[in-house]
N, C-alpha and C positions, 0 to 999 in steps of 0.2 A: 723344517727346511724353509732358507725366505724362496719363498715363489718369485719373488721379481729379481732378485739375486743370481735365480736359476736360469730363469728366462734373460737376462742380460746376458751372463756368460755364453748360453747356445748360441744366440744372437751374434755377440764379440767374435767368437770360431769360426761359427760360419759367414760371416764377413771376410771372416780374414784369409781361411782355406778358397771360398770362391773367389778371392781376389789374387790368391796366389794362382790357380787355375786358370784365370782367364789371364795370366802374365805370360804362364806355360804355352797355352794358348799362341799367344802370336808368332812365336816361331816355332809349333807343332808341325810336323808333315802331316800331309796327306791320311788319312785312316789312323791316328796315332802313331806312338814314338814303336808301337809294335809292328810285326812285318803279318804275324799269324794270331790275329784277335780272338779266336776262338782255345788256343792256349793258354793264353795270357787271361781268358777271364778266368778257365779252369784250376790256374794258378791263386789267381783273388780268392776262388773259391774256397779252397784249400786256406789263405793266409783268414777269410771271413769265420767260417769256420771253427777252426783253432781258437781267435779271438771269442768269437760266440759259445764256446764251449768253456773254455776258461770263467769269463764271464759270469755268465749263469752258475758255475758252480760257488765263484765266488758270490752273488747275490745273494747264493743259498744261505752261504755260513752268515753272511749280514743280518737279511733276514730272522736268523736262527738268535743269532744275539740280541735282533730288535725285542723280537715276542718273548724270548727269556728273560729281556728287563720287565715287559710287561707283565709278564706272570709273577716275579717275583714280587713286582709292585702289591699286586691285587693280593697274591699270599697272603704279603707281609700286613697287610690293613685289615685281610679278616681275625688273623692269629691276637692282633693288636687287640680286638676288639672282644674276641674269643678267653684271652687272658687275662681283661676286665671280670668276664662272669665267673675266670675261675676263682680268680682272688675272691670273691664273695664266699666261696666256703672257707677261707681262714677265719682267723680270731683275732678282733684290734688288738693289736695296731698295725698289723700287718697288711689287713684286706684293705682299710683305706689308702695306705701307703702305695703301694703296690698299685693298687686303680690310679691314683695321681699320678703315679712315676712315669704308668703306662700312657696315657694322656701326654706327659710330657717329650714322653718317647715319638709319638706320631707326632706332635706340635714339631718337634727339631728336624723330622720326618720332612715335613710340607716347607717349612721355612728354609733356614739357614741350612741344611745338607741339600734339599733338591736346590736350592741355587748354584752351592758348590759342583754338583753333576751338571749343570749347565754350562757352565766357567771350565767344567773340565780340573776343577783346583781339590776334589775329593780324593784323598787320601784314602792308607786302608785302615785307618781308626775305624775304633767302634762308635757306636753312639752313646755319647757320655750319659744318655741317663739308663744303660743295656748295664754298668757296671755298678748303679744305685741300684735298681733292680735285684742285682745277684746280692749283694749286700745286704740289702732288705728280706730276702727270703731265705738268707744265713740264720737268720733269728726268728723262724716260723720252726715252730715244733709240733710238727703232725700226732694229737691225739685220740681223735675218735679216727672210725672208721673213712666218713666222708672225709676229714682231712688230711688221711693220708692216699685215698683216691685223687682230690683235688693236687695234691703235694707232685705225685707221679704222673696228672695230667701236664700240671702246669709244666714240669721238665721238660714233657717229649712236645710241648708245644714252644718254649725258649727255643729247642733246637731246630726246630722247625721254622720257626719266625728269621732266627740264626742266617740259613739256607736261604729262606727266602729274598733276605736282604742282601746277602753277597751275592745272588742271580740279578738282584735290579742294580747294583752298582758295579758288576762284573765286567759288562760292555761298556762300563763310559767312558774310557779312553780310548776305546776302537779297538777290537779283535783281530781286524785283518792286516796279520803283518806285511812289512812294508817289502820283501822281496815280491810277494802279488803283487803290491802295488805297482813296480819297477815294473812287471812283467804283463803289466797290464798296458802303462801307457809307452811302452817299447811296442807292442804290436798296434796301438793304437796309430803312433807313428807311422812304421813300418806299414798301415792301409792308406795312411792317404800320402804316403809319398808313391805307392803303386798309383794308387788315384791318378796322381799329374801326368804320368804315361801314357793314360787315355785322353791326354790331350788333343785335341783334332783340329785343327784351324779351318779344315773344311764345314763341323756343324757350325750351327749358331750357339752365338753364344747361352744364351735362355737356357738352352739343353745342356752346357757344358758345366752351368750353376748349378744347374737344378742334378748332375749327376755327382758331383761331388759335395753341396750342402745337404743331400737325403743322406749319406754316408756320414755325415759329421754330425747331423742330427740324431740318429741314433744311437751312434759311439755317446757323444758327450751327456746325451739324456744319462745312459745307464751307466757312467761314471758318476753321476749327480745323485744317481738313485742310490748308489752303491756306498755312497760317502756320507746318503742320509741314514741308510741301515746301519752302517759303523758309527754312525754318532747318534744314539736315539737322543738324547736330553739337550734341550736348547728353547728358543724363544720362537720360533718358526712352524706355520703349519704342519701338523702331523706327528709331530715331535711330542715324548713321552711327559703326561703331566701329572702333579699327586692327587690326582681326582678319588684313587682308591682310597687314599690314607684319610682324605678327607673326607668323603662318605663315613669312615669308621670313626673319625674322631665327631663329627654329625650326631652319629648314632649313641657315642657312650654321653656325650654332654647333653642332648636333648632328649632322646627319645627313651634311653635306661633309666634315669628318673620317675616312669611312670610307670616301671616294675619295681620301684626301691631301690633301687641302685643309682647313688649317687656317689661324684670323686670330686676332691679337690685337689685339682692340680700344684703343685709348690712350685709352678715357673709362671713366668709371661707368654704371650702370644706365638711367641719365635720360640720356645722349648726352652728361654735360658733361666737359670734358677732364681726364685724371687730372693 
């Protein structure tokens, strides 16, 4: 989320709401446009409420889709990293193969797909090197015992990795459909047009800001929040990054060499084939 993008827009609203207010303001009666004020607020009540309760449940499911990209991220980087050691019980050509591909696989990982989730421009392709992989392990033939252990690890970890990765690119176009959305800034509306009824030309005006920009500050905060949760990827504080994929890709190019386990990748930097 840009934080000064955030803070501009509350700002902008509440500018604009307390200016509409103090418009209302001048030709307010007496105690408000209401005759019986203690009604009238047990009505807000009721419309605050509603809104607050919607709300939060929507947060929830945001929320739910942020940490579900996250986790799927984190999955998918250990599996990565985990189906480097399994390829070592193959037999070349496969086990180098396979460790390169994998390599490959995170590189298009961190580069060129988590940009695409950022742009919002990720499609539901696979990752073009998930289908060299499978092609390469077409021609592994499990004959001792460890490599057909290895053979049925590496399976239920593909599937695994699979899952992983449609969890972190699940949420990137945003889960909460857009009838909530309608129904969210319809009641957002529906409060602060109640708002200008407690207009009073008798307070000051100070108190007549200050009652309808605390009411606009909070609504719009947790519209902002809510629009960060439905978009975890982007360039903005807080916002989901491949820190996992790159730890793992860390771990198989630097620090597995110094158990034997070394790959050569067959792409460049960005995951694309040399």
């Amino acid at each position: 989320m840009n934080i000064a993008l955030g803070l501009l827009i509350v700002l902008v609203v509440v500018a604009t709401t307390s200016a509409v207010m103090l418009l209302v303001r001048r030709r307010a009666p007496e105690g408000s446009y209401f005759s019986d004020g203690d009604r009238a607020a047990g009505v807000f009540g009721v419309l605050a409420t509603g809104f607050s309760v919607l709300l939060a449940f929507i947060i929830v499911l945001g929320y739910q889709a942020f940490d579900d990209a996250r986790s799927g991220a984190e999955t998918e980087a250990i599996l990565v990293a985990q189906q480097v050691e399994t390829a070592q019980f193959f037999a070349e050509p496969a086990r180098s193969q396979l460790g390169g591909q994998l390599v490959c696989y995170g590189r298009t990982v961190v580069g060129p797909e988590w940009q695409a989730l950022e742009t919002g421009a990720l499609d539901a392709q696979i990752n073009p090197w998930a289908g060299r992989l499978f092609q390469t392990l077409k021609q592994v033939d499990p004959q001792t015992a460890a490599e057909q252990s290895a053979y049925d690890t590496w399976m239920s970890q593909t599937q695994e990795r699979e899952l992983a990765r449609n969890a972190r690119i699940h949420g990137a176009p945003g889960l909460i459909p857009t009838p909530m959305w309608v129904a969210l800034y319809v009641l957002a509306t529906v409060l602060f047009t109640y708002m200008l009824f407690f207009a009073d030309s008798t307070e000051r005006a100070i108190t007549q800001v200050l009652l309808m920009a605390s009411v606009t500050v909070v609504v719009v905060s947790s519209l902002l929040l809510l629009n960060f949760f439905n978009h975890p990827f982007g360039t903005g504080v807080g916002t989901l990054k491949p820190s996992a994929m790159e730890r793992a890709l860390h771990l198989v190019e630097s620090e597995m060499p110094a158990l034997g386990i070394t790959v050569s990748p067959p792409c460049d930097g960005d995951g694309k084939p040399r």
